[in-house]
VOPAGU-2260 file (C-alpha; in pm, 1 decimal, decimal comma):
REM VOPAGU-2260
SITE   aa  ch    i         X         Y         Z
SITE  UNK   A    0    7491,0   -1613,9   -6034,1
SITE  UNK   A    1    7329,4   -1288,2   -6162,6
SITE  UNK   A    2    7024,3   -1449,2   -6191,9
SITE  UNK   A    3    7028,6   -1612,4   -5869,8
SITE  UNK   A    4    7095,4   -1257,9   -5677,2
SITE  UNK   A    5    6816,5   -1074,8   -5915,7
SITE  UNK   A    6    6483,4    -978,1   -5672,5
SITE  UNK   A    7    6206,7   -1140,0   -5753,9
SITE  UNK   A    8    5892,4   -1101,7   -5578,3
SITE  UNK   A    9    5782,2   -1425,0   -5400,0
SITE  UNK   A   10    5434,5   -1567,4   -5541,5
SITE  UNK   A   11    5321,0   -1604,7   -5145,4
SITE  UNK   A   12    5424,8   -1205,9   -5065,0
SITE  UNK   A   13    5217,9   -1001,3   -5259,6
SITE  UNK   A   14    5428,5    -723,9   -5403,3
SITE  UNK   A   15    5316,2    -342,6   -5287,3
SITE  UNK   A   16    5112,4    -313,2   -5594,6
SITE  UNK   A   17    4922,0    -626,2   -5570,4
SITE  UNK   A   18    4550,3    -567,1   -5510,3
SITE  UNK   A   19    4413,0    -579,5   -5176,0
SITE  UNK   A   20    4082,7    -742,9   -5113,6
SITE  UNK   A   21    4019,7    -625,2   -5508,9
SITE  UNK   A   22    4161,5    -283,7   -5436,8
SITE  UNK   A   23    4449,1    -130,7   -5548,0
SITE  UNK   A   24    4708,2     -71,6   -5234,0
SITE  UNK   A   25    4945,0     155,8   -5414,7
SITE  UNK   A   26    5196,4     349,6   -5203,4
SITE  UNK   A   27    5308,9     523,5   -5474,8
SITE  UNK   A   28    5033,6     646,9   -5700,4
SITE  UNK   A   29    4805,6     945,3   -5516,7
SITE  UNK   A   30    4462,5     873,9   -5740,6
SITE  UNK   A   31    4483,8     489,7   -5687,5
SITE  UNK   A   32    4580,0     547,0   -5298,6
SITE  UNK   A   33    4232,6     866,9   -5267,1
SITE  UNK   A   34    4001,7     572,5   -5429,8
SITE  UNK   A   35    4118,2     343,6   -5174,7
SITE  UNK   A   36    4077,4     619,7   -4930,1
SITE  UNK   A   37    3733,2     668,0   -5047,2
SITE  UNK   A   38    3622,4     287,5   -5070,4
SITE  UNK   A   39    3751,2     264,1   -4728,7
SITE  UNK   A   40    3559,0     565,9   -4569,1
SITE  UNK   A   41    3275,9     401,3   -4745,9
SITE  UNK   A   42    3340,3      59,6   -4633,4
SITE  UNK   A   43    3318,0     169,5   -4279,3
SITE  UNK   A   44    3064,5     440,8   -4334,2
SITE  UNK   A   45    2839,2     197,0   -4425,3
SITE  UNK   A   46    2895,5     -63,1   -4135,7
SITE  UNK   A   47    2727,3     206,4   -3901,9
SITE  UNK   A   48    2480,7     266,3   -4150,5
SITE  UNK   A   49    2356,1     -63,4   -4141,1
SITE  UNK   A   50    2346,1      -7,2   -3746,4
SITE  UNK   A   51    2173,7     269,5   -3736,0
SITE  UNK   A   52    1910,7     151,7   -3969,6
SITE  UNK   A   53    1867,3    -181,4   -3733,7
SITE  UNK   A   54    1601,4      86,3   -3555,5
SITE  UNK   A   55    1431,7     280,1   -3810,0
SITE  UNK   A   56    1176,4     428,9   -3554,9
SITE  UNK   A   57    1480,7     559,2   -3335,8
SITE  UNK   A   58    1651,0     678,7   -3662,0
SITE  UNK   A   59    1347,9     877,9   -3780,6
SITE  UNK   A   60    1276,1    1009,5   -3484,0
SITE  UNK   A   61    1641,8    1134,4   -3440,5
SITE  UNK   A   62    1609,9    1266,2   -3767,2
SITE  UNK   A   63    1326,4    1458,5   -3664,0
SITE  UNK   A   64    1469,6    1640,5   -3397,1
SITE  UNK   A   65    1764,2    1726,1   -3610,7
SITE  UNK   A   66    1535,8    1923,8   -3856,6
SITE  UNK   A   67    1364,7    2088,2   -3593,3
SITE  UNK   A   68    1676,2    2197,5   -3384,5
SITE  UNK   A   69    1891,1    2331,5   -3655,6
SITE  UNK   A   70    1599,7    2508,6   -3844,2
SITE  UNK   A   71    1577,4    2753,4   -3508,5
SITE  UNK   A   72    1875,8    2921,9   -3585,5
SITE  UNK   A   73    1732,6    3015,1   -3906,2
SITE  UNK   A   74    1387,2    3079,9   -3719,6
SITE  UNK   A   75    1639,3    3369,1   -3550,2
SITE  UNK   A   76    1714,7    3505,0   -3846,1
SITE  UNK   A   77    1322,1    3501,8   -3977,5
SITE  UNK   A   78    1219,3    3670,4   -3583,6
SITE  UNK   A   79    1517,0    3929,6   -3650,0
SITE  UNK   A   80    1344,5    4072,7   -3972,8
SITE  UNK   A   81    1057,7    4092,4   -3802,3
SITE  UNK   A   82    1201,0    4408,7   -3635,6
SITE  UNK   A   83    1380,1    4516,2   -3954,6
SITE  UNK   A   84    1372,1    4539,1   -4351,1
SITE  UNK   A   85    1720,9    4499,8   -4388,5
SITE  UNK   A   86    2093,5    4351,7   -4187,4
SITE  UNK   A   87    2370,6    4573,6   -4333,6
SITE  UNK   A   88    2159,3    4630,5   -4654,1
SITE  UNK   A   89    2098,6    4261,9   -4717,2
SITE  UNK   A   90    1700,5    4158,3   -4737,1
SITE  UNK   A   91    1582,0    3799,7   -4571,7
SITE  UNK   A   92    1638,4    3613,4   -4906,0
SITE  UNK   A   93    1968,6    3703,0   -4937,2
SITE  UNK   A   94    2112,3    3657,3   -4592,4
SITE  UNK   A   95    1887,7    3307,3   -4640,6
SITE  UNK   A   96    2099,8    3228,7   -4926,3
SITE  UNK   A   97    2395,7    3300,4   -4713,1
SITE  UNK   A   98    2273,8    3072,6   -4432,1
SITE  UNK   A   99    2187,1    2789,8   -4662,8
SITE  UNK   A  100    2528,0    2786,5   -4832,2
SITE  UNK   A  101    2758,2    2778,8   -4516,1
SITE  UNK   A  102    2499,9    2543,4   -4352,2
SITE  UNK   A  103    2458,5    2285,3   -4601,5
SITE  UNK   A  104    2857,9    2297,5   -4632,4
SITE  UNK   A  105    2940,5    2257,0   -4278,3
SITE  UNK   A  106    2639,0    1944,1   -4255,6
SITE  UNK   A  107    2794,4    1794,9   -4546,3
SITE  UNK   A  108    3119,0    1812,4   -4443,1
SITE  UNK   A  109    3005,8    1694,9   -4066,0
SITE  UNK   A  110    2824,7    1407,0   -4222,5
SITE  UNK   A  111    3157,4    1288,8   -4404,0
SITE  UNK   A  112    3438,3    1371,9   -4165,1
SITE  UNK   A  113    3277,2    1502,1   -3847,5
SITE  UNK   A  114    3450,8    1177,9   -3658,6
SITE  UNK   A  115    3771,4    1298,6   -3628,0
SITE  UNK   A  116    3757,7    1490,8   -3404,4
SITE  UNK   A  117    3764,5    1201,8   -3174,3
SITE  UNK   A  118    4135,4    1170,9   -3237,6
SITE  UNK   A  119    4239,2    1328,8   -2936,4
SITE  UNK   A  120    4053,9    1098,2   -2729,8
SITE  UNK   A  121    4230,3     770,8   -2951,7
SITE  UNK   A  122    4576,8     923,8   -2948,4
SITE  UNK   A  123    4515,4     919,1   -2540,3
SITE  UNK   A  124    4399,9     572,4   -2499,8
SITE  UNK   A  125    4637,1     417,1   -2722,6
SITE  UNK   A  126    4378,6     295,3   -3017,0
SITE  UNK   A  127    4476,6     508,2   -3238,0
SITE  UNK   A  128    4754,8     239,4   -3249,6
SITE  UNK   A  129    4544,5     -50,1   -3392,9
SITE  UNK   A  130    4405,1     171,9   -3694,2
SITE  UNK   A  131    4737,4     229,2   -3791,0
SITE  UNK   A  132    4826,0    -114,9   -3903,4
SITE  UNK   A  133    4484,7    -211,8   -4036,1
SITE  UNK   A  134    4513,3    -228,8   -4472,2
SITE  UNK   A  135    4277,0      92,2   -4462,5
SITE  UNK   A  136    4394,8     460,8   -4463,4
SITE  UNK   A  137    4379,6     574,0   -4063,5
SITE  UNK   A  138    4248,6     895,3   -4190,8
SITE  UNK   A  139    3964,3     712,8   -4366,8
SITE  UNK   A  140    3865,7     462,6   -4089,8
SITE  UNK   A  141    3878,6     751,4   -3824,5
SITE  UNK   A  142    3615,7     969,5   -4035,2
SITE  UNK   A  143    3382,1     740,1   -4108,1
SITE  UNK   A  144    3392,0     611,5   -3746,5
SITE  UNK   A  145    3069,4     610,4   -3501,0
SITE  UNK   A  146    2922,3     811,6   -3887,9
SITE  UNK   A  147    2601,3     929,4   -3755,6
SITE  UNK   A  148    2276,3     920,7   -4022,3
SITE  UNK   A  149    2074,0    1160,5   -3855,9
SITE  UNK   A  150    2343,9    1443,3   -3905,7
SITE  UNK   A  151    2191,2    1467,4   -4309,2
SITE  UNK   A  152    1883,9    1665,4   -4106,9
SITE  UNK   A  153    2139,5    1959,0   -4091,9
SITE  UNK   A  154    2209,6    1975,6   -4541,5
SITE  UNK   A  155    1850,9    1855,8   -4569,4
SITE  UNK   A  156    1720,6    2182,9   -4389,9
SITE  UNK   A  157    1976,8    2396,0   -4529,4
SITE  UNK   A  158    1838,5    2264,2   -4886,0
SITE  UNK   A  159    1470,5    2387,7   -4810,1
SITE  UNK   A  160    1612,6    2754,4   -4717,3
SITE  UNK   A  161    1846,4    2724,7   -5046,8
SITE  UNK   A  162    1520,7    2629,0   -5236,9
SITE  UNK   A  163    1308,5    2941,2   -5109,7
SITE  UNK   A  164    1578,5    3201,9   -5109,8
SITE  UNK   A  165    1657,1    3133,3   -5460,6
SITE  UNK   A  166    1296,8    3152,5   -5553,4
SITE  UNK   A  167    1277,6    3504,1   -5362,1
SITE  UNK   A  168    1604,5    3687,8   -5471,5
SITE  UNK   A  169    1537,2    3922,2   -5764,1
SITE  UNK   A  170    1879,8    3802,6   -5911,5
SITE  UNK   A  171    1961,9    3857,6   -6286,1
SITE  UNK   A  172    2104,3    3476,9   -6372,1
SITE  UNK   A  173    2401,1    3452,5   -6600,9
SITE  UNK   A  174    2591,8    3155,2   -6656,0
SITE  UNK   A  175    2854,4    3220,1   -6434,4
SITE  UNK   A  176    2634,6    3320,5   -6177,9
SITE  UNK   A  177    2426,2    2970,5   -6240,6
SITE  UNK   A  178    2739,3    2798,0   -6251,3
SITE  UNK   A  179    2861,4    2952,5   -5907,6
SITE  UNK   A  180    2602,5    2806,8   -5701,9
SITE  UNK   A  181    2684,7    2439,5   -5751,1
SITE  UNK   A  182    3047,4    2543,9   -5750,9
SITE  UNK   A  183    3017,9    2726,7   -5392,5
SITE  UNK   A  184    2831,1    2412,0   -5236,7
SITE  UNK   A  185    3092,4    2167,9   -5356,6
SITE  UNK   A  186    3395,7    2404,8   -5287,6
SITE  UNK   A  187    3257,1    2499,0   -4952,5
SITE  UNK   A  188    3223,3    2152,8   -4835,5
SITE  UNK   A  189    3548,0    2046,8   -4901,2
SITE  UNK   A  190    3685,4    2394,5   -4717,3
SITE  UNK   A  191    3535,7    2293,1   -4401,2
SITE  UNK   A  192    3617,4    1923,2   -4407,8
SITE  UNK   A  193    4009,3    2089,8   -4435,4
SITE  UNK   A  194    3944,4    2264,5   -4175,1
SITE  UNK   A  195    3798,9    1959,5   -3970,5
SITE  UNK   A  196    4111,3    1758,7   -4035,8
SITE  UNK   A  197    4360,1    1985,5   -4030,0
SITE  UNK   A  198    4200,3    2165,8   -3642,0
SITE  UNK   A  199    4199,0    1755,1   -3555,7
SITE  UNK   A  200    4557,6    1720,4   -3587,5
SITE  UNK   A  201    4662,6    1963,1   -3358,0
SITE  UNK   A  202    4602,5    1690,4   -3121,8
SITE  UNK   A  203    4878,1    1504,7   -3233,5
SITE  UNK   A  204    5088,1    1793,6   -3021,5
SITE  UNK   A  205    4837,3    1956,6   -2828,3
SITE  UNK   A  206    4636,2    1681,9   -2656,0
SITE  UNK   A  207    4256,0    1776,5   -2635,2
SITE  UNK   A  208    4189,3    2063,5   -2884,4
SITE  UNK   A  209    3824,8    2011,4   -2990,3
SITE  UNK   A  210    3685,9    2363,7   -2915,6
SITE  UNK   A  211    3950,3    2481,5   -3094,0
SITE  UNK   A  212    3867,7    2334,6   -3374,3
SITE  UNK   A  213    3502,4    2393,2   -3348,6
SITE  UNK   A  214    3529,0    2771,7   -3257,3
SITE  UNK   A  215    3663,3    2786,5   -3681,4
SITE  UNK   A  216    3383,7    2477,5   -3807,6
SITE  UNK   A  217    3044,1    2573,3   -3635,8
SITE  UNK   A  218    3126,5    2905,6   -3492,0
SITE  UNK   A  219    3270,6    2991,7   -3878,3
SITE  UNK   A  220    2942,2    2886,4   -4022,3
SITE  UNK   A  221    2770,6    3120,0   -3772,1
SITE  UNK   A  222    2975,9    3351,5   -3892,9
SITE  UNK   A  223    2875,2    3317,4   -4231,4
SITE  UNK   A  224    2521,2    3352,4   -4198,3
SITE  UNK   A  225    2537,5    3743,7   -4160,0
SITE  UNK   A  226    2672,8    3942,7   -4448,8
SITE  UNK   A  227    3035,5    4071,2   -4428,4
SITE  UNK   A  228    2893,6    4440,2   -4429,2
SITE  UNK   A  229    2828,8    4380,8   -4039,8
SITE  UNK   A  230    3171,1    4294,8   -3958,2
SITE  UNK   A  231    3467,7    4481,8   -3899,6
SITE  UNK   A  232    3711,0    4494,2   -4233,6
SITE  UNK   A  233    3962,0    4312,2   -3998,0
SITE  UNK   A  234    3733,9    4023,3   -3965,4
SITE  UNK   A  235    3641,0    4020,8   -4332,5
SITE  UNK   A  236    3994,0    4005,8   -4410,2
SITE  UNK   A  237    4083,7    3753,9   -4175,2
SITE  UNK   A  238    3850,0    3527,6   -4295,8
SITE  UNK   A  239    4013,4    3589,9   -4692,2
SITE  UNK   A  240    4363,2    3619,1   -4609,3
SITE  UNK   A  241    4384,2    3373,3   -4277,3
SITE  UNK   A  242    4138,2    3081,4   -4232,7
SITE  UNK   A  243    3978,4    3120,7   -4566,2
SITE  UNK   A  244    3572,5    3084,3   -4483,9
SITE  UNK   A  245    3501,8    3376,8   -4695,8
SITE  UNK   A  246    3499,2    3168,4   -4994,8
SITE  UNK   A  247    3250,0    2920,5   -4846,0
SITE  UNK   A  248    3002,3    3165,0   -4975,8
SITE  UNK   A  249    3064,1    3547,2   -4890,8
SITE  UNK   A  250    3316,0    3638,2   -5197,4
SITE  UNK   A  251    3093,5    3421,4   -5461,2
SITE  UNK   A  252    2765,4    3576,8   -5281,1
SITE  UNK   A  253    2923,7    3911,5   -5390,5
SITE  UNK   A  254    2883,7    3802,2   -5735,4
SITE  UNK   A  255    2552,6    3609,7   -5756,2
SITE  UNK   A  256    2416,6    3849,0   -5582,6
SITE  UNK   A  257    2583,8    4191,8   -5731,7
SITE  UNK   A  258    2655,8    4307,2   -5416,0
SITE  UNK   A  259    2988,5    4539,5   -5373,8
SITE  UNK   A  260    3329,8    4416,7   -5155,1
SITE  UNK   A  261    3339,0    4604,2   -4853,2
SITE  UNK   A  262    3702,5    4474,4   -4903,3
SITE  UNK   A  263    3742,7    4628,7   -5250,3
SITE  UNK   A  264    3935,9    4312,3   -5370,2
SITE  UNK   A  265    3983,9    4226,3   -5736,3
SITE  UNK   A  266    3683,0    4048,1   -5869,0
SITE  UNK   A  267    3868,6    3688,3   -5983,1
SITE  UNK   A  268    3878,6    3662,8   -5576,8
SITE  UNK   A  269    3485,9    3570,6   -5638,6
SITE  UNK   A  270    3581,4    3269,1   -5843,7
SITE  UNK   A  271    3850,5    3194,7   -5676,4
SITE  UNK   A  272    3670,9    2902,3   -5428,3
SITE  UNK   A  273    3782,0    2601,1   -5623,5
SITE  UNK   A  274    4163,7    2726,6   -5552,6
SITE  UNK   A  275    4119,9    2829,7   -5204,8
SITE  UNK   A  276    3900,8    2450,4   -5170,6
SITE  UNK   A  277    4233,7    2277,4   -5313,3
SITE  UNK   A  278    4467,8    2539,8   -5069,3
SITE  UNK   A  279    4293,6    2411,2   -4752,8
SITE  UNK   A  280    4277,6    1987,8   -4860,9
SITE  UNK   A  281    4663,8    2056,6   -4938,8
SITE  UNK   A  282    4722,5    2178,1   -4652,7
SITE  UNK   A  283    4493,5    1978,2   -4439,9
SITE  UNK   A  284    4676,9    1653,9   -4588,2
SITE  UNK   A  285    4982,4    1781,2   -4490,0
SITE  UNK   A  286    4954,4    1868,7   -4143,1
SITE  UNK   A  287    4842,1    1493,2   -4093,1
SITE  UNK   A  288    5108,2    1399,8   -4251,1
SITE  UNK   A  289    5335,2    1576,7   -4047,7
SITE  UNK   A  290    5128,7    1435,7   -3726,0
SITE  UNK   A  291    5130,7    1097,5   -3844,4
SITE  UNK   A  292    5537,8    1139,6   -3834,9
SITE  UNK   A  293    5488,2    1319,8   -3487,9
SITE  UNK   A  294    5284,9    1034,1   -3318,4
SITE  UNK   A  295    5502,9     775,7   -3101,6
SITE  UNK   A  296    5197,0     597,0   -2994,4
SITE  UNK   A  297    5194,0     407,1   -2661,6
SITE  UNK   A  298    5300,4     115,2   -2724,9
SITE  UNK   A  299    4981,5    -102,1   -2721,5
């Protein structure tokens, strides 16, 4: 009898770790669950790929007009210092490297989860519904959604700028300061994709919050093309101690660039990126989470 009553999975009902479609779908396990995140983002991400590259003319030229609308704002910055040797001590190079970092961050991090802020609009129509019982992570399928090619014209232009203002700075390279770079790029990229998700799910209680969200994404990366030493110390602080965009690249530019803190803060706060990166996806992960609980849907 104690056999008889014992569980056993049936062969037809795949238990929850059985593989789906050669994947694992693991409920339990977090690195077997972000691969299948990933795979999935991919999966979809390339679907619209392959769409957009159905018309390579209209592709190119889209990509085209990218480069040449996002390099104005740095065409700004070049007509500024026509006027003037130097914006709160910085020179052109250096306030170039700025630029380059936060814009190649927020482009990156556009490029890869951009979409979702389209979850307002999904939560109100009821679809949001229908991604929720697909075998794919909602998250995943609702980044990758409608992912746009041409938005690689924004890192791609940042790149150039990165190129030239490291060639220009007069910057004595250590290996920290070598190692920094890379470490800012990757670290800064996943800040602002935190921020993306975590400003989306405020929709989850607040309906339509887009400019919300981007007033901290694109007008934060404004933000961190000028050098803290324009800004008020409130500001600077606020953008340590509250929505953490001054380790994007202002804090590690201190240190690359041996520039003081107008802040005076302890110097491990200019390596400190890769913990405030892991603060914000933390955090960002939980607040969907918690709207994920939150949602009722509509019954569609």
């Amino acid at each position: 009898m104690a056999e008889r009553l014992t569980h056993r999975p049936s062969p037809h009902r795949p238990s929850p770790r059985a593989h789906f479609a050669g994947e694992p779908f693991v409920r339990d396990a977090p690195v077997p669950r972000a691969v299948w995140a990933l795979r999935s983002w991919w999966l979809c991400a390339r679907m619209w790929m392959r769409s957009t590259m159905a018309y390579r003319a209209s592709f190119a030229l889209n990509l085209a007009a990218s480069l040449v609308v996002h390099s104005l704002d740095f065409v700004v910055l070049v007509i500024m210092f026509r006027h003037t040797d130097r914006l709160g001590g910085w020179s052109l190079p250096e306030i170039a490297f700025l630029y380059a970092t936060a814009t190649f961050s927020l482009g990156v991090a556009n490029m890869a989860v951009g979409s979702v802020d389209g979850l307002g609009e999904r939560i109100v129509s009821g679809s949001l519904d229908s991604m929720l019982i697909r075998p794919a992570p909602a998250l995943a399928q609702l980044c990758a959604e409608r992912f746009s090619l041409r938005r690689i014209g924004r890192p791609l232009q940042a790149v150039v700028v990165l190129v030239w203002s490291l060639a220009e700075l007069d910057v004595h390279w250590t290996w920290d300061r070598v190692l920094l770079v890379p470490v800012l790029l990757v670290c800064g990229t996943a800040i602002f994709c935190a921020i993306f998700v975590g400003g989306a799910t405020v929709q989850f209680w607040w309906g339509e919050s887009k400019e919300l969200q981007n007033s901290f994404t694109y007008g934060g990366a404004t933000l961190l093309h000028y050098p803290p030493t324009i800004f008020a110390k409130e500001l600077v602080a606020g953008a340590v101690f509250g929505v953490p965009l001054a380790f994007v690249n202002w804090l590690p530019a201190l240190r690359i660039l041996d520039r003081p803190d107008p802040l005076g803060l302890p110097a491990a706060f200019q390596f400190a990126s890769p913990v405030a990166a892991a603060v914000c996806v933390l955090a960002a992960g939980l607040a969907w989470r918690a709207g994920l609980r939150a949602y009722r849907g509509t019954g569609s």
